[in-house]
C-alpha positions, 0 to 999 in steps of 0.5 A, spaced: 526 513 510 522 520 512 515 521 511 512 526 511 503 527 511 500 534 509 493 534 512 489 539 516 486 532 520 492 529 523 489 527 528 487 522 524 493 518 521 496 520 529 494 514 531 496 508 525 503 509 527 503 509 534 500 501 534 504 494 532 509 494 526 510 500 525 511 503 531 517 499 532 519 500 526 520 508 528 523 506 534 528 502 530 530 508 526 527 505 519 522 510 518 521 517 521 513 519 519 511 526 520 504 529 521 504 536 518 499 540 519 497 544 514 494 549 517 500 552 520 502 554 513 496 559 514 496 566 514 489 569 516 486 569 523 481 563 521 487 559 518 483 558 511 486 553 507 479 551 503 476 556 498 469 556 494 471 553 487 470 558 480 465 558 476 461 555 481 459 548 484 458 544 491 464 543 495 470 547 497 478 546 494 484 545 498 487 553 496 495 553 493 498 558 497 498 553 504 500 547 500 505 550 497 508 553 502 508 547 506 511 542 500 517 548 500 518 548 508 519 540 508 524 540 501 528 546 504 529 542 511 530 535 507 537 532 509 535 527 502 538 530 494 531 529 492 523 529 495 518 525 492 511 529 492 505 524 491 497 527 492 492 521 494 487 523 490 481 518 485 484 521 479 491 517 481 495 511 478 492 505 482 496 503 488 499 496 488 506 491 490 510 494 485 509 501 487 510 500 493 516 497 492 519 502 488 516 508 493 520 503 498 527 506 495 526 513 496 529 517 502 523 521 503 516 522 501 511 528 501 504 525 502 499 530 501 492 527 503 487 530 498 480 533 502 474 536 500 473 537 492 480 536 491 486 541 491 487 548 486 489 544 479 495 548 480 498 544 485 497 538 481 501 541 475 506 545 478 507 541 485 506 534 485 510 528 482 506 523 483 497 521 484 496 514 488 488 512 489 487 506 493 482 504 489 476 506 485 472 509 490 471 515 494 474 517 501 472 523 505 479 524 505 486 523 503 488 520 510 486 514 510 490 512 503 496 515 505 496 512 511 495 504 507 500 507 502 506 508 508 504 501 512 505 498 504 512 502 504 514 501 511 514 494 511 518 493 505 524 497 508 531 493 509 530 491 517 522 491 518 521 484 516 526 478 515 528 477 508 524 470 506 516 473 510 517 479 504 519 475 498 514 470 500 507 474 501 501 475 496 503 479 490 511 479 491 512 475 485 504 477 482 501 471 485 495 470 491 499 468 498 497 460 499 494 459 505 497 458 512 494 453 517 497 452 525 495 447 530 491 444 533 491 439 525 484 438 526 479 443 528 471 441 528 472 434 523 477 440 519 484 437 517 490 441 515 494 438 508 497 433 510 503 435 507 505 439 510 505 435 517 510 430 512 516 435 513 518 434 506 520 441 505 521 440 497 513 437 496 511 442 501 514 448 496 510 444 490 503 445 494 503 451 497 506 454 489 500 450 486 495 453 491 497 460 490 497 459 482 490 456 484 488 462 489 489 466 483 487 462 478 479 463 483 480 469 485 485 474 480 486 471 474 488 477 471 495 477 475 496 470 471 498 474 466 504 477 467 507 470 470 513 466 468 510 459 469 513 452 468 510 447 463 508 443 468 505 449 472 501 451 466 498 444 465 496 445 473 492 451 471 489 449 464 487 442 468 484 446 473 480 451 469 478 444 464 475 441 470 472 448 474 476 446 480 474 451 486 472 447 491 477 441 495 482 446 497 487 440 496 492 441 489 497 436 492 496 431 485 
């Protein structure tokens, strides 16, 4: 996969990439990212990307002839069939696991990372694809939310993870991961699940599906509803919620 970032700060995002996981990944040849300055694509003396808004108001606009231009270079130098252009950008579709999944299947994504009041509407009709928000806040800028959105993609590409650690992590099948637990098995009078010291791998599945169904019932109980559950399970979650239950951290019954 290609990734390329539009941003007049890649100083910013330059160092993300270079650490842990993803480094290696670029290493491997997974995942090829590409910091584009935008300024480059300037003109003037002054390399001016930024201009006052019409019809007044605080702030500046990112100018459409250096976005454009830039976007244009990256698909003409492209070895893929076709670019997914994505503006991060408040406005956008929240970003999550199934987007993330689906932005994993393309070639190669054009990131531009929003500044500022935003960029000229015109970018947005004529030239994106796709708006992601990261969330219902407000940033200084894009290149943070574009940075989340290439760790979430990269990690999901065909040899970043082993197979089992992808499937198995929170929001994979719509429900919270179950917790983790590793040595010493008591720490300051604090036990781990005794289950999961048994060595019975059938009973450990069973409990650590029922503590993501319990995580979830606590803490996103939204993302139940669109979950296949068993009969059983459904009598789990209908005697948890009878019963209040968000304290033991122990649903092994």
């Amino acid at each position: 996969m290609r990734i390329d970032l539009v941003t007049i700060f890649p100083g910013i995002l330059d160092g993300p990439f270079r650490e842990s996981m993803i480094r290696r990944a670029v290493e491997k040849g997974l995942i090829r990212v590409n910091l584009v300055d935008l300024r480059e694509f300037t003109h003037d003396r002054h390399r001016q990307v930024d201009d006052a808004p019409y019809g007044g108001g605080t702030g500046m606009v990112l100018k459409p002839e250096p976005v454009f231009e830039a976007v244009r270079h990256l698909k003409a130098c492209s070895e893929a069939e076709k670019q997914l252009v994505i503006l991060t950008s408040p406005a956008g579709q929240t970003f999550n696991q199934a987007m993330a999944q689906k932005l994993a299947a393309e070639k190669h994504l054009i990131i531009i990372c929003g500044r500022y009041e935003g960029v000229d509407e015109r970018v947005r009709e004529s030239l994106v694809d796709r708006e992601i928000s990261i969330g219902d806040y407000v940033l200084t800028g894009g290149e943070l939310p574009a940075a989340v959105i290439v760790d979430a993609v990269a990690r999901l590409l065909p040899g970043f993870l082993a197979e089992e650690a992808a499937q198995n992590e929170s929001f994979t099948e719509g429900l919270l991961e179950h917790p983790h637990y590793t040595r010493p098995p008591v720490f300051e009078g604090m036990a781990v699940p005794p289950v999961l010291l048994s060595g019975n791998h059938g009973e450990i599945d069973r409990w650590r599906r029922r503590m993501s169904l319990k995580y979830t019932l606590e803490r996103r109980p939204d993302l139940l509803k669109g979950i296949a559950l068993t009969e059983e399970e459904r009598a789990y979650l209908e005697e948890l919620s009878k019963k209040g239950d968000s304290g033991s951290g122990n649903p092994g019954r």
